[in-house]
N, C-alpha and C positions, 0 to 999 in steps of 0.2 A: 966393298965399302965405298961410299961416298959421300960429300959433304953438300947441304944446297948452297953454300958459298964457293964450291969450286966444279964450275963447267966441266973441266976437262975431268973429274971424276962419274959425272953424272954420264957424260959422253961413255966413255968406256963402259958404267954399266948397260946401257940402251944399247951399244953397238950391237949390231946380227939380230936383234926384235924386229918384228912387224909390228905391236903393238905396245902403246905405253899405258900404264895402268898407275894413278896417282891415290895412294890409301895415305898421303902424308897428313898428320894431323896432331891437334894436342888438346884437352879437355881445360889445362888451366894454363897461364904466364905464369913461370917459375921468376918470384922475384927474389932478389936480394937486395941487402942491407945498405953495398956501397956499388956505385955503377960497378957491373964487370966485363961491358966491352964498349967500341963504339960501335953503332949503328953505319947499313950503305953512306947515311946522309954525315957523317962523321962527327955526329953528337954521342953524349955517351949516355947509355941505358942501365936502367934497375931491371931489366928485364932480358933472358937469356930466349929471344926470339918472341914476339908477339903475334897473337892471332891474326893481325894483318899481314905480317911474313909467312906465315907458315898457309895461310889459308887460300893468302890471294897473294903474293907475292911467289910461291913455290909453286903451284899448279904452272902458274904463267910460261916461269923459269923452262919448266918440265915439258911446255907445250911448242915454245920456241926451237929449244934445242932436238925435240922429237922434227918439227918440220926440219931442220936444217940437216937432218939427217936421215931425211926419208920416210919417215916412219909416217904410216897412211892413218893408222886409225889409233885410239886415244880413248880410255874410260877416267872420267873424273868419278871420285868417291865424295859426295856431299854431305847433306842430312837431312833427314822431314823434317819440316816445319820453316828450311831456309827461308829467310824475309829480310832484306832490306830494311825496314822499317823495327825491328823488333828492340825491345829494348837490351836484349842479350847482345854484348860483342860478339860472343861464340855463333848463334845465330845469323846475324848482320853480316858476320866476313863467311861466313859461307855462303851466304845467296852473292855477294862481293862477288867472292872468288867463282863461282859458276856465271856468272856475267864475264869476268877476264879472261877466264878460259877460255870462254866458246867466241869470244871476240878475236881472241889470238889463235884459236881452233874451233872450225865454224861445223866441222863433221864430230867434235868430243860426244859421247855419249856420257849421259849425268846418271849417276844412281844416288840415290835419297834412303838410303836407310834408316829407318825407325830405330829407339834407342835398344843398342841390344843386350840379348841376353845369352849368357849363359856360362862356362865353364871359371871365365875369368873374368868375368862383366864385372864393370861399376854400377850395375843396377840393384840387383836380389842380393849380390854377396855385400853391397854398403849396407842394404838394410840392417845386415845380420852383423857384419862387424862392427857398427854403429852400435847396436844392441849389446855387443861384448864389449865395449870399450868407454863407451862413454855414459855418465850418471841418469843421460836419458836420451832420449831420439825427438829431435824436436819432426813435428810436422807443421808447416809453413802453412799459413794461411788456410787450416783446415784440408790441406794436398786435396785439394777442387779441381787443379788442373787436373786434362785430357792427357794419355801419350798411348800410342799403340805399338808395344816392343814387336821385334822382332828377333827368327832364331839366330844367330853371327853364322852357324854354318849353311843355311836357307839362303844368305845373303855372299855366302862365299860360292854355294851354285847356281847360283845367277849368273856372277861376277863370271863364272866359269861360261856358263852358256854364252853369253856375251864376246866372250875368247873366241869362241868356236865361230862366229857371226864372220865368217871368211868374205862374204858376198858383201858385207855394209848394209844387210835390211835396216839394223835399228842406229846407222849415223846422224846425228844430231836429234836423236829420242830421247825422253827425262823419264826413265824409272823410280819411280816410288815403290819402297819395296816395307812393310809393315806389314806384323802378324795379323790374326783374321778376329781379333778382339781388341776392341780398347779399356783402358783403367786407368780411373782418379790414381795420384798418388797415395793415399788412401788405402785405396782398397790392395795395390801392390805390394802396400807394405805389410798390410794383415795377412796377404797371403802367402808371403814368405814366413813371417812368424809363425802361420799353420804348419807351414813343411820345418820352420825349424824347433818349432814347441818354447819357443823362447818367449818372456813374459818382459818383456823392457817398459820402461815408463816411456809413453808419449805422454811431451810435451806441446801443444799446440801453442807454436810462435807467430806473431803478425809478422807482415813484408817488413816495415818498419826496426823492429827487433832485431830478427833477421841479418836484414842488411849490414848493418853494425857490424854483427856478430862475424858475417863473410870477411867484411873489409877486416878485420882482425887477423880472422884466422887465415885468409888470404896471404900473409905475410910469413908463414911457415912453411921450411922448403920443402914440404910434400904436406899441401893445405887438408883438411876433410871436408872441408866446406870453401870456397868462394863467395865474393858479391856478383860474379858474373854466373857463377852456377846456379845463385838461389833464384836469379834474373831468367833463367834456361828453366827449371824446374818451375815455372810459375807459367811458362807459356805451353801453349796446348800443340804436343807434335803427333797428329794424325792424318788420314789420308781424306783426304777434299776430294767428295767426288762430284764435284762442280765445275773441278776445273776441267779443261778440256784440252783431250792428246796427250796425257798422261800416261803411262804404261805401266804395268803391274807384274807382279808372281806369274800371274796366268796367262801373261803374254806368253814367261818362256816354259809355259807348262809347269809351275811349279809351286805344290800346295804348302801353304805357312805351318810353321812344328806351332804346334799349343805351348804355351808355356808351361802349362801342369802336365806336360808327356815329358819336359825336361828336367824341371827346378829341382826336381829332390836327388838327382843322379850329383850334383857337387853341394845344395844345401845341405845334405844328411850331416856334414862333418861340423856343423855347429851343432846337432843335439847333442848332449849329454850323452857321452858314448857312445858318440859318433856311427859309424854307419855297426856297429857294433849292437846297437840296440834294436834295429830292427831291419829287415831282407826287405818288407814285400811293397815300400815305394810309398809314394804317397798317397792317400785315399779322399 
C-alpha cells in the first residue's frame, strides 16, 4: 500500500525496482457537497484530488523520488490525443503532466494509449449500461468525433515489452499505441447495440444542452456523465501520422486485437439471456 501524499510509502514500494512504471490516473474529480480536505497549498477543497494532482503533480512526485533512489529507467502512462491546448482538463493535464515528467525525467518513456476497450472498459460496456439504465442515450452533437480504441491487453504487452527494454533502445521515445481502425462515436455505439440486440432511444443532444446536463450530473458521487467528459468525447483521439518520431505497436512487433474479435466475449451479458441465448459470437 501507498499513499501519493506520503514519500516514505511510495519509497518502500519502489525499493529493489530497476524500473518505475506510473498507470496513476482518474477519468473524473470526485466532488462533494462540503470541502473535505485542505489542499498542498492549505486551502480547502470540494474536490478529493484533482486532474492536476493526480496527472501532473504524481508522475512528478514518482519521478523525483525514482531518481533519488536510483532507479535508471521510468514509463509514463499518458493518452492519445494529449494537447495542451484542448478544451478538456482531462486532456490539458495530460500533455501537462508528460511535459513535467520528462523535465524532472529526461530518459521517461511516454505511452499514449487510445481509449480502451474491453472486459471492464468505460467504453462499449457505458453504451450498454447507458441503454439499461437510463430513458434514453443521448448522442452529443451527432457523435461526429474521431477516436481509435484500443485492446487494454495489446497495450498491457507493450507496456510489457517495454519492461524487458534492459539496454534503453526506446529512453525518451513517445509511443502512440491505438487499434488499427478508427470510429465516430456513432458508429461505436451502434455497434455495440449489434452485439448487444439492445434497441435504446437515442437522443441527439447539442454541446450546449449537454453541457448543463454534465455540470449537473457532475455533482453525483459516481457521475454518468461529466462537463469535462462531454468536453473529451467531443475531441478526436487518433493517431497523427504527421507527426514525426512517434512509435507504434509495430515498433515492438505487436498487431492491434479488432474490436469485433473481442466485444461480444463480455457484451453477450446485456442480451436477454445473456450468453445463454447464444454460443457462436458475434457475426
Amino acid at each position: 500500500p501507498y499513499h501519493m501524499n506520503d514519500s516514505d510509502s511510495i519509497k518502500e514500494v519502489m525499493e529493489g525496482t530497476s524500473v518505475c512504471v506510473n498507470m496513476i490516473g482518474k477519468y473524473y474529480e470526485t466532488r462533494h457537497a462540503v470541502p473535505v480536505r485542505a489542499n498542498e497549498k492549505g486551502t480547502k477543497s470540494f474536490v478529493n484530488s484533482t486532474f492536476e494532482e493526480i496527472h501532473i503533480d504524481a508522475p512528478v512526485k514518482l519521478a523525483k523520488i525514482a531518481k533519488e533512489m536510483g532507479i535508471k529507467r521510468m514509463i509514463h502512462v499518458s493518452a492519445l490525443g494529449a494537447d495542451k491546448e484542448s478544451p478538456s482538463s482531462w486532456l490539458r493535464t495530460k500533455a501537462l503532466g508528460e511535459e513535467a515528467v520528462k523535465a524532472e525525467f529526461p530518459d521517461v518513456v511516454i505511452v499514449r494509449p487510445g481509449p480502451l476497450f474491453g472486459p471492464e472498459d468505460r467504453l462499449l460496456n457505458n453504451f450498454a449500461m447507458n441503454a439499461d439504465r437510463l430513458p434514453f442515450v443521448p448522442l452529443i452533437e451527432g457523435g461526429k468525433a474521431l477516436i481509435q480504441p484500443t485492446y487494454v491487453s495489446d497495450v498491457a504487452d507493450a507496456i510489457t515489452a517495454l519492461l524487458e527494454d534492459t539496454e534503453g533502445e526506446y529512453n525518451g521515445k513517445i509511443f502512440e499505441l491505438a487499434g488499427n481502425a478508427d470510429f465516430t462515436w456513432e458508429e461505436l455505439m451502434q455497434f455495440t447495440y449489434d452485439v448487444t440486440y439492445q434497441k435504446p432511444r437515442v437522443l441527439p443532444v447539442s454541446k450546449e444542452i449537454a453541457l448543463v446536463m454534465g455540470e449537473a450530473l457532475g455533482l453525483l458521487p459516481k457521475p454518468i456523465f461529466t462537463k469535462d467528459e462531454i468536453l473529451l468525447n467531443l475531441s478526436d483521439r487518433v493517431l497523427d501520422a504527421d507527426k514525426p518520431g512517434l512509435l507504434h505497436y509495430e515498433d515492438l512487433d505487436i498487431t492491434p486485437t479488432k474490436i469485433e474479435d473481442v466485444a461480444f466475449r463480455y457484451l453477450h451479458r446485456f442480451r436477454a439471456g445473456g450468453h445463454f441465448i447464444t454460443y457462436e459470437g458475434y457475426h
